[in-house]
N, C-alpha and C positions, 0 to 999 in steps of 0.2 A: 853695270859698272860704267864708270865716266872715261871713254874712251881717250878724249884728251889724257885726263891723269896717267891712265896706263901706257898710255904711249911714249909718254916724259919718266915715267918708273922705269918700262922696256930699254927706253935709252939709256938710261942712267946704270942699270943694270947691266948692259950689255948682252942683252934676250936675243937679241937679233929679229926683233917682230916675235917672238911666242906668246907672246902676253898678247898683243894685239888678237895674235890668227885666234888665241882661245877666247877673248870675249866676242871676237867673231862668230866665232862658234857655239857661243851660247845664244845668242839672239839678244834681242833688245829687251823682254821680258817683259812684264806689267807694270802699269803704273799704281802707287800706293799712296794715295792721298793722306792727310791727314787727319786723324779720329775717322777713318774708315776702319772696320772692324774685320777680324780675321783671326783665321782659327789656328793654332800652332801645338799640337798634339806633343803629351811630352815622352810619349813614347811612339816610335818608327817601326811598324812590319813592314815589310816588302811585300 
């Protein structure tokens, strides 16, 4: 997530930083180029 944005959302909202501390908490995650390929299952087991 684009942390600027959600930070301007959090405010706007009146979050009080929750949005922020959660994509905090998600981590920075991977980067996904374009016409890089990948695999998206359309069914989920756990």
């Amino acid at each position: 997530p684009n942390r600027l944005l959600t930070r301007y959302a959090d405010d706007l909202l009146g979050r009080g930083g929750a949005m922020v501390d959660a994509i905090d908490a998600i981590g920075r995650g991977e980067d996904c180029w374009e016409g890089v390929a990948f695999d998206l299952p359309a069914r989920w087991e756990p």
